[in-house]
N, CA, C and O atoms as a GROMACS GRO file, in nm:
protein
  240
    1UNK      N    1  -1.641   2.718  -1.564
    1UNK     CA    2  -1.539   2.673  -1.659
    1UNK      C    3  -1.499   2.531  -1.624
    1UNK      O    4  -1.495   2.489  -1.509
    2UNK      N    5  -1.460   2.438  -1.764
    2UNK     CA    6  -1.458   2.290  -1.722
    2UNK      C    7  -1.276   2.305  -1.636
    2UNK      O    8  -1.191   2.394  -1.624
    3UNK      N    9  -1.289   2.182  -1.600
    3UNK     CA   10  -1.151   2.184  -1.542
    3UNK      C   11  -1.070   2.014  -1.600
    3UNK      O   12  -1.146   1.940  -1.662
    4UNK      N   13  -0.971   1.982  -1.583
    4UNK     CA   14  -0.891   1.908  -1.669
    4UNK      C   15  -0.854   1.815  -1.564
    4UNK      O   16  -0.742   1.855  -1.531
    5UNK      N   17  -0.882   1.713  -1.491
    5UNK     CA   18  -0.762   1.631  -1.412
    5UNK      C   19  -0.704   1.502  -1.492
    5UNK      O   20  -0.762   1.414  -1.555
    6UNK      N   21  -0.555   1.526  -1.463
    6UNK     CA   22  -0.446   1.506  -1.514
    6UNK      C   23  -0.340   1.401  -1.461
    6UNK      O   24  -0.266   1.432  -1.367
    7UNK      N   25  -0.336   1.318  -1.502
    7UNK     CA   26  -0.294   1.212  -1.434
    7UNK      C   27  -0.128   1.154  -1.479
    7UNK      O   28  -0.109   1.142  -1.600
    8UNK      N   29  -0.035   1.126  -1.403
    8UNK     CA   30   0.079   1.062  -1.508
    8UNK      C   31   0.059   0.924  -1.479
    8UNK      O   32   0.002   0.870  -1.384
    9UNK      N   33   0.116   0.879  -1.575
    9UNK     CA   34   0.050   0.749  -1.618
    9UNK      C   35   0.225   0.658  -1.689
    9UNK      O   36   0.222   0.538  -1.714
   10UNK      N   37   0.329   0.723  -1.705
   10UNK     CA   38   0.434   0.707  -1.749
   10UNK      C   39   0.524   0.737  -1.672
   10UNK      O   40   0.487   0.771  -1.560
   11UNK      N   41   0.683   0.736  -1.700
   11UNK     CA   42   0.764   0.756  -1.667
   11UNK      C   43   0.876   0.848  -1.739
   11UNK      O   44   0.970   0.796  -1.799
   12UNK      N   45   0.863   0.974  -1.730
   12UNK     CA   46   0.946   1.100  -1.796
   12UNK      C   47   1.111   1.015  -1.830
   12UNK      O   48   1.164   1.052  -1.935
   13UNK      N   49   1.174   0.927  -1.761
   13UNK     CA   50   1.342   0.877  -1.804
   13UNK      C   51   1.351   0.845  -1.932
   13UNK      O   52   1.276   0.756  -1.971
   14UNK      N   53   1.420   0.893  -2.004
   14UNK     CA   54   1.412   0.898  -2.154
   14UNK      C   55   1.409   0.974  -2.208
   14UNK      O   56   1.485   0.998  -2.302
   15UNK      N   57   1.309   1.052  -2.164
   15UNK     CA   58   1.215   1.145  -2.239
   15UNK      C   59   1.298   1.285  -2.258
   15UNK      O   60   1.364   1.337  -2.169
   16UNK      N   61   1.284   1.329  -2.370
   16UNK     CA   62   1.316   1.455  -2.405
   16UNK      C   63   1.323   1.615  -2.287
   16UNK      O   64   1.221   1.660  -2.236
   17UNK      N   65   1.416   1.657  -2.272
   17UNK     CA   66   1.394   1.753  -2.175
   17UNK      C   67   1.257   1.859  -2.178
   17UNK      O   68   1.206   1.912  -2.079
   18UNK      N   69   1.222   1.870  -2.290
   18UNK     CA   70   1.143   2.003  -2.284
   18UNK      C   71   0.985   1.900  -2.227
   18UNK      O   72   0.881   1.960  -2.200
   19UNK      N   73   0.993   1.791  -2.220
   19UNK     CA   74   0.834   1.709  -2.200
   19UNK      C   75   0.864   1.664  -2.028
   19UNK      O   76   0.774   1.658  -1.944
   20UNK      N   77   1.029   1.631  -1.996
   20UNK     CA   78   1.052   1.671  -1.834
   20UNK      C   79   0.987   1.786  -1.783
   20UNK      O   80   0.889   1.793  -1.708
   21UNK      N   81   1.064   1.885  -1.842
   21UNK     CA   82   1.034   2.051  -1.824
   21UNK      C   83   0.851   2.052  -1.803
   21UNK      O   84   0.794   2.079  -1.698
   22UNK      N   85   0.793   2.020  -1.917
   22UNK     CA   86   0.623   2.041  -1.931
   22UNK      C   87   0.618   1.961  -1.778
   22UNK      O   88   0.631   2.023  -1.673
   23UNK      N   89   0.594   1.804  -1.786
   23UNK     CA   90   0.574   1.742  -1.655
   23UNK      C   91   0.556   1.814  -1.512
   23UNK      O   92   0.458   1.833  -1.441
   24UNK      N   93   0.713   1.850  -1.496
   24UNK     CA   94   0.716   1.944  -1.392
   24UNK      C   95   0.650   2.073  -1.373
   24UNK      O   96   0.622   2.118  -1.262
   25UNK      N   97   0.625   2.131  -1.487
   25UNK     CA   98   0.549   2.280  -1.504
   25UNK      C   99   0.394   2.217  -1.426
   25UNK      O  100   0.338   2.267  -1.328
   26UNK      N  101   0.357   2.109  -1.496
   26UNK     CA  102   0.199   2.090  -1.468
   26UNK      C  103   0.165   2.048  -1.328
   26UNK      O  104   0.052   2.045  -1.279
   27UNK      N  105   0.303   2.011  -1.260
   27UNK     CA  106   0.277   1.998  -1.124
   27UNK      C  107   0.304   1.838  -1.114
   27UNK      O  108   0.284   1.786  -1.004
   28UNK      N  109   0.338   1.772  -1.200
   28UNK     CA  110   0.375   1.619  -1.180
   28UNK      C  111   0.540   1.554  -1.175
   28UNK      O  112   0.624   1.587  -1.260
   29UNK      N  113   0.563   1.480  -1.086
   29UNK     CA  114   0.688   1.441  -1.054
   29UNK      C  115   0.673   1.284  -1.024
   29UNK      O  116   0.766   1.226  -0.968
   30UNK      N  117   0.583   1.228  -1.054
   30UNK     CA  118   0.587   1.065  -1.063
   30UNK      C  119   0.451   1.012  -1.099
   30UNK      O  120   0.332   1.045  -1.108
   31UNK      N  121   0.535   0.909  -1.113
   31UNK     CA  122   0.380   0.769  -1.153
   31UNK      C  123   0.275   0.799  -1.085
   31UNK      O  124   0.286   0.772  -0.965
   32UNK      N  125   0.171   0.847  -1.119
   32UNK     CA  126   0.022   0.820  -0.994
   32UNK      C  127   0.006   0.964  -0.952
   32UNK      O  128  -0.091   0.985  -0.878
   33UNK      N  129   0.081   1.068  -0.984
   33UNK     CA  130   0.015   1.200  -0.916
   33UNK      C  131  -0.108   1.245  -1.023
   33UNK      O  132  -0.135   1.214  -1.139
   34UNK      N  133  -0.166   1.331  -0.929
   34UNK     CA  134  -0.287   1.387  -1.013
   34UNK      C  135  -0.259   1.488  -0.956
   34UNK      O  136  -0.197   1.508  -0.851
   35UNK      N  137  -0.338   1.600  -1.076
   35UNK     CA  138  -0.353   1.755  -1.068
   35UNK      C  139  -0.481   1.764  -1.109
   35UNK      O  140  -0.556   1.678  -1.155
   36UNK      N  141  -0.504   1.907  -1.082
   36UNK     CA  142  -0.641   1.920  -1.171
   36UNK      C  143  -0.615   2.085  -1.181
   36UNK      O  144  -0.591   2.157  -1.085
   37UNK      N  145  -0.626   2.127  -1.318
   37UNK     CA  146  -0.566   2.253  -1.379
   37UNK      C  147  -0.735   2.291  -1.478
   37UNK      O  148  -0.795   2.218  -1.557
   38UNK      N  149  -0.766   2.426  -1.432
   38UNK     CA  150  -0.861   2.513  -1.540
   38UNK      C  151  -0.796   2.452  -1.718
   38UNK      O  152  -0.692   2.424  -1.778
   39UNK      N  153  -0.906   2.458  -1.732
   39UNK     CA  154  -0.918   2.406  -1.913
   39UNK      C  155  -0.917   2.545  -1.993
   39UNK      O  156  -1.013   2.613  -2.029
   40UNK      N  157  -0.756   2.573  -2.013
   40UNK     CA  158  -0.695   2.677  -2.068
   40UNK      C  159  -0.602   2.613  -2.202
   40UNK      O  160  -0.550   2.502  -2.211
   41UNK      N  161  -0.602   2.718  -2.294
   41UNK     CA  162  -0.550   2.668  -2.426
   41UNK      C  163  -0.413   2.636  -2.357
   41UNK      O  164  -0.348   2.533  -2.378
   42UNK      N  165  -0.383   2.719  -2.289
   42UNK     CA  166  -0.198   2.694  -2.212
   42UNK      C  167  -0.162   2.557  -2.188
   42UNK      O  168  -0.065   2.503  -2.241
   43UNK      N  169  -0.246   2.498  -2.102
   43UNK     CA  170  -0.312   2.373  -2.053
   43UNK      C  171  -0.292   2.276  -2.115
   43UNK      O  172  -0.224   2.176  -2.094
   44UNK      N  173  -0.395   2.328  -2.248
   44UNK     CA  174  -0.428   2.196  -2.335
   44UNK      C  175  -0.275   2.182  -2.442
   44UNK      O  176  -0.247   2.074  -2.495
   45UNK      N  177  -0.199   2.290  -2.459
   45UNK     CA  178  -0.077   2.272  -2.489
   45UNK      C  179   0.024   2.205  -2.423
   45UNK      O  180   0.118   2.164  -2.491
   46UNK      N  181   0.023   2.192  -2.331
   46UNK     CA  182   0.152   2.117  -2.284
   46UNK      C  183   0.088   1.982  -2.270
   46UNK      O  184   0.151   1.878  -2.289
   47UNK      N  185  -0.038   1.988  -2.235
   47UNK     CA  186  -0.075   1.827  -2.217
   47UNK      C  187  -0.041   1.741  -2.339
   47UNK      O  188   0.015   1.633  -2.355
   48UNK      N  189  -0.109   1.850  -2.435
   48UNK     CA  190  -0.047   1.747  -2.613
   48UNK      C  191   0.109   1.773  -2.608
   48UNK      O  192   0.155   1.743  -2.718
   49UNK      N  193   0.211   1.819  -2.520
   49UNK     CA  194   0.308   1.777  -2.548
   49UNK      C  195   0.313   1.624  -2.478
   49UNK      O  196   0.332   1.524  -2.548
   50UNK      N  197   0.298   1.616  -2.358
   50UNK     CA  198   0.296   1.491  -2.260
   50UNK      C  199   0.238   1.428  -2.330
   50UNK      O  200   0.320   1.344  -2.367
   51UNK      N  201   0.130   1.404  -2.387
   51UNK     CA  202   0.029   1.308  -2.424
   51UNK      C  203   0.055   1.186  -2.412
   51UNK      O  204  -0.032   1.120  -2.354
   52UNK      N  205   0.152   1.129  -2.449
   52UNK     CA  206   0.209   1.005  -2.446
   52UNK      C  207   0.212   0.945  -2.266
   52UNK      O  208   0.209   0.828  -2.227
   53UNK      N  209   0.217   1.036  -2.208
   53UNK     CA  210   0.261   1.020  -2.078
   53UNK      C  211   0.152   1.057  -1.945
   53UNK      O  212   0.174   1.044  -1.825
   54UNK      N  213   0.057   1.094  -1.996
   54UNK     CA  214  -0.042   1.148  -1.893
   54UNK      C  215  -0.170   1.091  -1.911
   54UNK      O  216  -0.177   1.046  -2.025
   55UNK      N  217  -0.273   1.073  -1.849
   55UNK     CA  218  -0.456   1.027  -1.877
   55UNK      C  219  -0.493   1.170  -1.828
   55UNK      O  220  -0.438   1.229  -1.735
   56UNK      N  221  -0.608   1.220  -1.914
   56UNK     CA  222  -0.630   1.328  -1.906
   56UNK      C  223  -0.840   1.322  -1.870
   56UNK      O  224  -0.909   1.242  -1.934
   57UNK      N  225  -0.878   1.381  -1.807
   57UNK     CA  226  -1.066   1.364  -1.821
   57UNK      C  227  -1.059   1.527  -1.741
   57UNK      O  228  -0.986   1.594  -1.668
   58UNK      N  229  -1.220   1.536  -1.828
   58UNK     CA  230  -1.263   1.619  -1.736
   58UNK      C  231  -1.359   1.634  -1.633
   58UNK      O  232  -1.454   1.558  -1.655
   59UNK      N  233  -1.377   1.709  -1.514
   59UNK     CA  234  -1.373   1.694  -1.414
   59UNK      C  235  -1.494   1.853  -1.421
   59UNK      O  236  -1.470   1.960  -1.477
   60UNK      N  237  -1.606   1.818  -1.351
   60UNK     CA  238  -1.686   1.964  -1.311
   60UNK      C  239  -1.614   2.041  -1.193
   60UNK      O  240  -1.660   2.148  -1.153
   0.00000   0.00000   0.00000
């Protein structure tokens, strides 16, 4: 299964609570962290909430 790494690329201050909330769910809390999360519809939902705020590729 592909996998997703996930990058923030923005800064959540401003930003609407529920796209804080996502941020933190995905495992990100600042500029420059990376994750790398299974490529799950769950997944790909919150990322299109962030979108604005994250670089997204996939990763074998």
């Amino acid at each position: 299964m592909a996998r997703l790494k996930v990058t923030q690329t923005r800064s959540a201050i401003g930003g609407k609570q529920n796209q804080r909330d996502t941020l933190r769910t995905l495992g990100l809390k600042r500029i420059g962290d990376v994750v790398v999360k299974e490529d799950r519809p769950e997944i790909r939902g919150m990322v299109r909430t962030v979108r604005h705020l994250v670089a997204v590729e996939e990763v074998e």
